[in-house]
Steps between C-alpha positions, in 0.01 A plus 500: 500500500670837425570758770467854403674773684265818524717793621264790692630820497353781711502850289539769745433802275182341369384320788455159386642169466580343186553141442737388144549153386662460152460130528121519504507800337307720772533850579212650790410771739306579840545716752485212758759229534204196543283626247833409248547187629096432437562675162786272393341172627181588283706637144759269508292161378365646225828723399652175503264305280480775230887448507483120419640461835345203796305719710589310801752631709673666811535820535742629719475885618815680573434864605688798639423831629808763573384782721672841630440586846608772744702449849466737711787528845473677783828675576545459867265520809348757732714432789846529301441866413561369128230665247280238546243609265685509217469232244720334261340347135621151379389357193488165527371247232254137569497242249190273558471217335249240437544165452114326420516148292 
């Protein structure tokens, strides 16, 4: 039975998740991560068939999400007469990934 890789991709500028698969060949949308999955399970047998390809399979989702946040440190404390109010900005980056088979 073949296994085919579909690689999720969040889109931060346009707010959605896209899932590829050149094997297939699929290429979809959605602004939620499930609804993709759901998408892909539903397009994928009948992609497949109009590609002379057996529509049974596994499909194995392989997503990632890379996301900029901001630290923020407080420089000191009250007590040590340090400016304790006074922050200092970090950028710091999360990779999430997701790993769904």
């Amino acid at each position: 039975m073949p296994v085919y890789t579909i690689k999720m991709t969040w889109d931060k500028d346009a707010a959605v998740w896209y899932a590829v698969c050149d094997d297939i060949p699929i290429a979809l949308e959605s602004g939620s991560f499930d609804a993709l999955v759901e998408r892909v399970k539903i397009a994928t047998p009948e992609l497949l068939d109009l590609n002379g390809k057996s529509t049974e399979c596994i499909l194995n989702f392989k997503a990632n999400r890379k996301d900029e946040v901001a630290l923020w440190q407080t420089m000191g404390s009250p007590s040590d007469g340090k400016r304790h109010n006074e922050a200092k900005r970090n950028q710091a980056q999360i990779l999430i990934a997701f790993h769904a088979c």
